[in-house]
KOLKE-133793 format. One record per residue (C-alpha): z, x, y; residue number from 1. Coordinates in nm, 4 decimals, decimal comma. Layout:
<sites>
         z         x         y  pos
         Z         X         Y  NUM
...
</sites>
This chain:
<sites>
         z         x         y  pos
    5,6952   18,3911  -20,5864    1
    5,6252   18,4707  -20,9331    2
    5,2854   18,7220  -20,8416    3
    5,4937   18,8721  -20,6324    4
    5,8049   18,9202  -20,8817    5
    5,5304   19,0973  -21,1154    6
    5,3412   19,2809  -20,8402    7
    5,6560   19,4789  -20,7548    8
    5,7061   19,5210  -21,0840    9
    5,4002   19,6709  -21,1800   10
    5,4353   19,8958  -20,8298   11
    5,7629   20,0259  -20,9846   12
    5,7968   20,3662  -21,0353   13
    5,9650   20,3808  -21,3344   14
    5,7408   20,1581  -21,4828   15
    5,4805   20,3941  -21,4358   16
    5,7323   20,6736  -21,5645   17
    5,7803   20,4968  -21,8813   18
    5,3682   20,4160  -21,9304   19
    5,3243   20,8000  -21,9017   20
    5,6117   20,8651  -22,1190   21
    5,4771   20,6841  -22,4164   22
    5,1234   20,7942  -22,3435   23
    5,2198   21,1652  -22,3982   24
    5,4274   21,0730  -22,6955   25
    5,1334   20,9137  -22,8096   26
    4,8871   21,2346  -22,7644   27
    5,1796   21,4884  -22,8669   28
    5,1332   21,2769  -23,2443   29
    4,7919   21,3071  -23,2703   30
    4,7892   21,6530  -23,1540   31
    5,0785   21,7512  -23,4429   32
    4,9319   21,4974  -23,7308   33
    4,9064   21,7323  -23,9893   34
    5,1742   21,7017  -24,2347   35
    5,4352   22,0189  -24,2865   36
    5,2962   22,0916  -24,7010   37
    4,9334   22,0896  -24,5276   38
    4,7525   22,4004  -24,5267   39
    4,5401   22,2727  -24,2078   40
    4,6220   22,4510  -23,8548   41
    4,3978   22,2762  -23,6429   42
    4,3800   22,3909  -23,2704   43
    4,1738   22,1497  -23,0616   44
    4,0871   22,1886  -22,7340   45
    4,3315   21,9761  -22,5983   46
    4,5759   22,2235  -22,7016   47
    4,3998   22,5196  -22,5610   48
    4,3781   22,3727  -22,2053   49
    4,7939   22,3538  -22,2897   50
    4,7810   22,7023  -22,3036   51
    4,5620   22,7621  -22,0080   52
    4,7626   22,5451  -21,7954   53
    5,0986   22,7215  -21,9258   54
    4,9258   23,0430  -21,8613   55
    4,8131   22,9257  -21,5005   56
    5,1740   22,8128  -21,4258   57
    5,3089   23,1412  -21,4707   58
    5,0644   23,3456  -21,3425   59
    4,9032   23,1516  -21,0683   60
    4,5456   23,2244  -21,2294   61
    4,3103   23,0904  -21,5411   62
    4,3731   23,3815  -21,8191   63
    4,0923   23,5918  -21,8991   64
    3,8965   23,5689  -22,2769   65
    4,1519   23,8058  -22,4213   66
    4,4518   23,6485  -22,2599   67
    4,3594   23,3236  -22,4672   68
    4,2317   23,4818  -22,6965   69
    4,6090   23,6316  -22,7846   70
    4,7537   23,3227  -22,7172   71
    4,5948   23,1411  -22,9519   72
    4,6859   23,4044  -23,2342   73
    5,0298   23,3920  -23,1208   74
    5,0249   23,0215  -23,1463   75
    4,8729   23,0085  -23,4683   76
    5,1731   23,2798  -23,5786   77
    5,4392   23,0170  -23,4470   78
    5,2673   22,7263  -23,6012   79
    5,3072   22,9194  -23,9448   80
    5,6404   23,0325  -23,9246   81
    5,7835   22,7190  -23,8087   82
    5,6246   22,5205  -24,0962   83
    5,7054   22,7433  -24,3170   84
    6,0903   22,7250  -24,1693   85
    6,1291   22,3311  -24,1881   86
    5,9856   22,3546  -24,5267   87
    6,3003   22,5414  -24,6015   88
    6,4858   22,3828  -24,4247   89
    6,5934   22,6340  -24,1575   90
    6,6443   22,3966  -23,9218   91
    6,9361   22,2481  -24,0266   92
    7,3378   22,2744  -23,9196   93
    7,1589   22,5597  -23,6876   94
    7,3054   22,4670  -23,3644   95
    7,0827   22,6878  -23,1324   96
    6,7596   22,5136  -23,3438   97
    6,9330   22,1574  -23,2192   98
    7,0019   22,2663  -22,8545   99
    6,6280   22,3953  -22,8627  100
    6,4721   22,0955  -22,9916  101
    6,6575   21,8953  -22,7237  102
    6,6057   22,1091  -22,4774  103
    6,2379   22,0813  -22,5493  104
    6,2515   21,6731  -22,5268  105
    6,4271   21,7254  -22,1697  106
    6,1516   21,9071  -22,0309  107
    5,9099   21,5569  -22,1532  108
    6,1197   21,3889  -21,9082  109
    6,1087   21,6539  -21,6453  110
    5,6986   21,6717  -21,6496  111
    5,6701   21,2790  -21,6390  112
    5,9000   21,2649  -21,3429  113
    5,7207   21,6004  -21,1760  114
    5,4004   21,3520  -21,1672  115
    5,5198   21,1575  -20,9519  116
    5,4508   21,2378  -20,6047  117
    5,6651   21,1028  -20,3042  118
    5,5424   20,8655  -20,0294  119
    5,6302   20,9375  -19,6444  120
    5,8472   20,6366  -19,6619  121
    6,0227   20,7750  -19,9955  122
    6,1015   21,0898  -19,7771  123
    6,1292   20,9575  -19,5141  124
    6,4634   20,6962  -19,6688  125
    6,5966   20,9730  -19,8716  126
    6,6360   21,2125  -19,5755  127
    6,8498   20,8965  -19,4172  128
    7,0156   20,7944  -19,6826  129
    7,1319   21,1641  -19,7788  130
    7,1345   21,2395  -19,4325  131
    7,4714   21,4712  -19,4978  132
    7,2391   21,7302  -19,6934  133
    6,9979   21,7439  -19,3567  134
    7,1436   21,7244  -19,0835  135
    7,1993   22,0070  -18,7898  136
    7,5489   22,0721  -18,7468  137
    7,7089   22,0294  -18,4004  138
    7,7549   22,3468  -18,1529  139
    7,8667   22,4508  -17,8663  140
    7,8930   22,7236  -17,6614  141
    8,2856   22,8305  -17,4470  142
    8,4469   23,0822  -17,2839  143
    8,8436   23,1750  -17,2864  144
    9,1107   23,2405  -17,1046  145
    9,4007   23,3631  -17,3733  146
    9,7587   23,3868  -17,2859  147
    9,9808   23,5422  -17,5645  148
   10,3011   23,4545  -17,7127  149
   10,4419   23,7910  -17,7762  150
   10,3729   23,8763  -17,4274  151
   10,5059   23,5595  -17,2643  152
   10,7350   23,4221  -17,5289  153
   10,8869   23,1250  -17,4246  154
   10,7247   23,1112  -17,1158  155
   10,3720   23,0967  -17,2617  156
   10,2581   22,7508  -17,1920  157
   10,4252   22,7336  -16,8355  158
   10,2170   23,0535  -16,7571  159
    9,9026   22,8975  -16,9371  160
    9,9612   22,6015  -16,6948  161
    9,9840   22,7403  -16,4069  162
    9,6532   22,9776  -16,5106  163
    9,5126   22,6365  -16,6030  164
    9,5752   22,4893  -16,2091  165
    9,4227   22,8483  -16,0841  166
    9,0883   22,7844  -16,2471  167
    9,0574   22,4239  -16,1842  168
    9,1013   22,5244  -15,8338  169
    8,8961   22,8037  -15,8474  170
    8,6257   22,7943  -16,1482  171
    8,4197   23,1232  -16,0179  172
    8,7221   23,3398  -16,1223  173
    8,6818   23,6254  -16,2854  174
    8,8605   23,5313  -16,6075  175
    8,8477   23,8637  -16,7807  176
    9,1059   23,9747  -16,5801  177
    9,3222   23,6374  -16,6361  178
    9,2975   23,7011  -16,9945  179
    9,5687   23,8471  -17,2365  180
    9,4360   24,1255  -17,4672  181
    9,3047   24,0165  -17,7846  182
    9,0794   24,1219  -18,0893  183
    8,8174   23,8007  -18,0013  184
    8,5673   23,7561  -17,7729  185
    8,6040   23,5872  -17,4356  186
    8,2648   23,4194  -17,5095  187
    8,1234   23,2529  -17,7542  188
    7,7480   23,1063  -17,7894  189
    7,6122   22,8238  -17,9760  190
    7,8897   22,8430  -18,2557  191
    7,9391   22,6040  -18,5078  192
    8,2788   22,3889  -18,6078  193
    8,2449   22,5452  -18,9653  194
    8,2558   22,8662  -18,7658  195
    8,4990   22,7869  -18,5306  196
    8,7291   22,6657  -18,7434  197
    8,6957   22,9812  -18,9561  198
    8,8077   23,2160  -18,6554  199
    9,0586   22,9749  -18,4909  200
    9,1681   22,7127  -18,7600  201
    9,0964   22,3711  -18,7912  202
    9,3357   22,1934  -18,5289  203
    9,1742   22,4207  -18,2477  204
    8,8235   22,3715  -18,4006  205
    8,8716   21,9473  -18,3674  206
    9,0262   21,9976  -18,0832  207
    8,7915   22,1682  -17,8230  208
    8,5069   21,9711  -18,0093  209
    8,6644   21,6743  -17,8715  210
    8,6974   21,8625  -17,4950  211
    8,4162   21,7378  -17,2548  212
    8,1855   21,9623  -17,0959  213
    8,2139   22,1859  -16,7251  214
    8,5697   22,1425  -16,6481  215
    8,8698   22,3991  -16,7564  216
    9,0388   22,2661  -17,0255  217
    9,3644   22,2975  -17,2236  218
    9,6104   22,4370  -17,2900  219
    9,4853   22,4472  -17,6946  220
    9,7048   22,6391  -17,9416  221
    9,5669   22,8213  -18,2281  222
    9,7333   23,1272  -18,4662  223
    9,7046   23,3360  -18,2042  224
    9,8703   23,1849  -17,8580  225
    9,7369   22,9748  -17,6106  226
    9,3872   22,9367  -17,5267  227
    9,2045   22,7400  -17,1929  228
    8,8958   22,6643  -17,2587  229
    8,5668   22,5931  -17,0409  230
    8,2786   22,3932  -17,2750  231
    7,9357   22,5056  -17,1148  232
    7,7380   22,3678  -17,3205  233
    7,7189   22,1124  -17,6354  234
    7,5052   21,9386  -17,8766  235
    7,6253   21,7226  -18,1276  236
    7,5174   21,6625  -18,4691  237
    7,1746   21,5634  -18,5426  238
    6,9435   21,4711  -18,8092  239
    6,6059   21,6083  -18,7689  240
    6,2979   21,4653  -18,7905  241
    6,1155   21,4709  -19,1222  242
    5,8023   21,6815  -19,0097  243
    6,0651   21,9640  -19,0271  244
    6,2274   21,9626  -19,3352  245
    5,9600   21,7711  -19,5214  246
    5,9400   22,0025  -19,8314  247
    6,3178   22,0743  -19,8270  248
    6,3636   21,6652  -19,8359  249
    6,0542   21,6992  -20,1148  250
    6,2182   21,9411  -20,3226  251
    6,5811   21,7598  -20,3463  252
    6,3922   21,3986  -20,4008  253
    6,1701   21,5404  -20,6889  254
    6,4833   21,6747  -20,8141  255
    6,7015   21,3301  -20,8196  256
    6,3571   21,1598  -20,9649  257
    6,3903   21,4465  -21,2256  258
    6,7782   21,3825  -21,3028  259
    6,7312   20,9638  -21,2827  260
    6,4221   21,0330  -21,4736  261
    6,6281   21,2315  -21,7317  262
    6,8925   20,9304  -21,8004  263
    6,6504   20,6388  -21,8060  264
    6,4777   20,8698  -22,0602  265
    6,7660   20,9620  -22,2845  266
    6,9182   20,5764  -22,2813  267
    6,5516   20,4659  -22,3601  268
    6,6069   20,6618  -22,6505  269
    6,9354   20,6154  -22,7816  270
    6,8426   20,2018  -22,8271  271
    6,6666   20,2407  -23,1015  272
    6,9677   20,4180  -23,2743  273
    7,2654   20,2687  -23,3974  274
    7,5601   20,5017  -23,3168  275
    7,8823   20,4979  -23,5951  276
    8,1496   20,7359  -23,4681  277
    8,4387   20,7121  -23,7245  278
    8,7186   20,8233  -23,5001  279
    8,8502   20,5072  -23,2970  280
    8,9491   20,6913  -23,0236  281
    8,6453   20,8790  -22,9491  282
    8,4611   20,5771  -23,0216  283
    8,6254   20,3942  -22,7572  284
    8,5986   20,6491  -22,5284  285
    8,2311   20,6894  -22,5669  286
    8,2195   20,3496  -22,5162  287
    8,4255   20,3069  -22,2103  288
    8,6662   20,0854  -22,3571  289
    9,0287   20,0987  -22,2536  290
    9,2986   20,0651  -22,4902  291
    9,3807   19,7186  -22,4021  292
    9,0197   19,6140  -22,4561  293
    8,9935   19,8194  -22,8480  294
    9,3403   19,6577  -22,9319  295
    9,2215   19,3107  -22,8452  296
    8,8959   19,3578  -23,0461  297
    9,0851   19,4908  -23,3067  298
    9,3031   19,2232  -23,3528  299
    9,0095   18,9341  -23,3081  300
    8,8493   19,1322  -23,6642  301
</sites>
């Protein structure tokens, strides 16, 4: 039981995440060793495949010797302005220097989660567990039969009724010439509820989803007047198979690794700080306490 406990432990992810982590802390010191009064700009090689591979990112090719070439010079001119700025002291109560340096430790966590490369079963759980973000919405397709209220008043749904009894008895009627004028069509194909709902409103929307198909149907009131409606054909929601949304189910689970990545990252740091906010309130709100808990607390010091 115990091999096992440790087995799926070292399997774990974030683990792995963390081992990485620390690894590229460890190479970012070695790589920026050199003190900020030293008069030493070393650029090693590891740093020039950096700039390669930066390069390659954004162009989708290997720079040519000139490219690096002028990389390399304008790395060499950063490296000596910003040494020269910390020596100053430029860098502090600057708050765009502070957003940038964090910034900058945000994107550590974003390339150690980006390593990470999902398994069919990872996709395969996070399409059906976020199966909302997936799925194919439900359509149908309908014809109408429309009888108005300005033209009928208060006799609309009697004369919808007895239109109603005419088609059921006789569904090869020509309906266009049942139909009250109006500014929609008498037909519509493979249309959404989203859709639906955004020409009729929602009650008529839920309601002729809910109408089965073949048969005349109704009546079913909308802004307009009274409609009968004929379903010919439906398919309800669905959640497609994974072969055809793979790299859209890819894309949003690198993305949550990135963002779970992120936090485990940040709180990682923040334990080896000890935080002292001086305003109670804000304190206690950072904290999560609620007032009952910080007055108790209070009271037991």
């Amino acid at each position: 039981m115990k091999n096992s406990k440790f087995h799926r432990f070292l399997r774990d992810p974030l683990l792995h995440f963390l081992l990485i982590g620390g690894a590229m802390f460890l190479l970012y010191n070695q790589l920026n060793e050199a003190p900020l009064d030293s008069k030493q700009i070393v650029i090693n090689q590891a740093q020039i495949n950096h700039l390669k591979a930066l390069w390659k990112r954004k162009s989708q090719r290997q720079p040519t010797q000139f490219e690096l070439n002028s990389m390399v010079k304008q790395f060499i001119r950063e490296e000596v302005m910003v040494r020269e700025a910390l020596k100053m002291g430029l860098n502090q109560n600057d708050g765009v220097i502070r957003r940038r340096l964090a910034q900058k430790m945000e994107f550590i966590s974003a390339d150690i989660a980006a390593l990470a490369e999902p398994t069919e079963t990872q996709l395969a759980d996070y399409l059906k567990s976020h199966s909302e973000n997936f799925a194919q919405p439900a359509y149908l397709s309908f014809e109408q039969v429309f009888a108005s209220y300005d033209k009928h008043d208060k006799q609309t749904q009697a004369y919808a009724a007895s239109l109603l009894k005419k088609l059921q008895e006789k569904p090869a009627t020509n309906i266009s010439k049942l139909s009250d004028s109006i500014m929609l069509d008498q037909q519509y194909l493979q249309i959404t509820q989203h859709d639906i709902t955004r020409i009729f409103g929602k009650a008529f929307a839920s309601k002729i989803f809910s109408l089965p198909v073949g048969d005349w149907q109704g009546p079913v009131t909308s802004g307009y007047g009274v409609h009968l409606i004929r379903i010919n054909h439906k398919v309800e929601k669905k959640l497609p198979p994974l072969n055809t949304v793979r790299e859209k189910v890819r894309a949003e689970w690198m993305a949550q690794q990135r963002r779970d990545m992120d936090k485990t990252f940040y709180e990682t740091l923040r334990q080896s700080y000890e935080i002292i906010i001086e305003d109670a309130a804000v304190n206690n709100a950072i904290a999560g306490k609620t007032m009952t808990q910080a007055s108790i607390e209070n009271q037991a010091n």
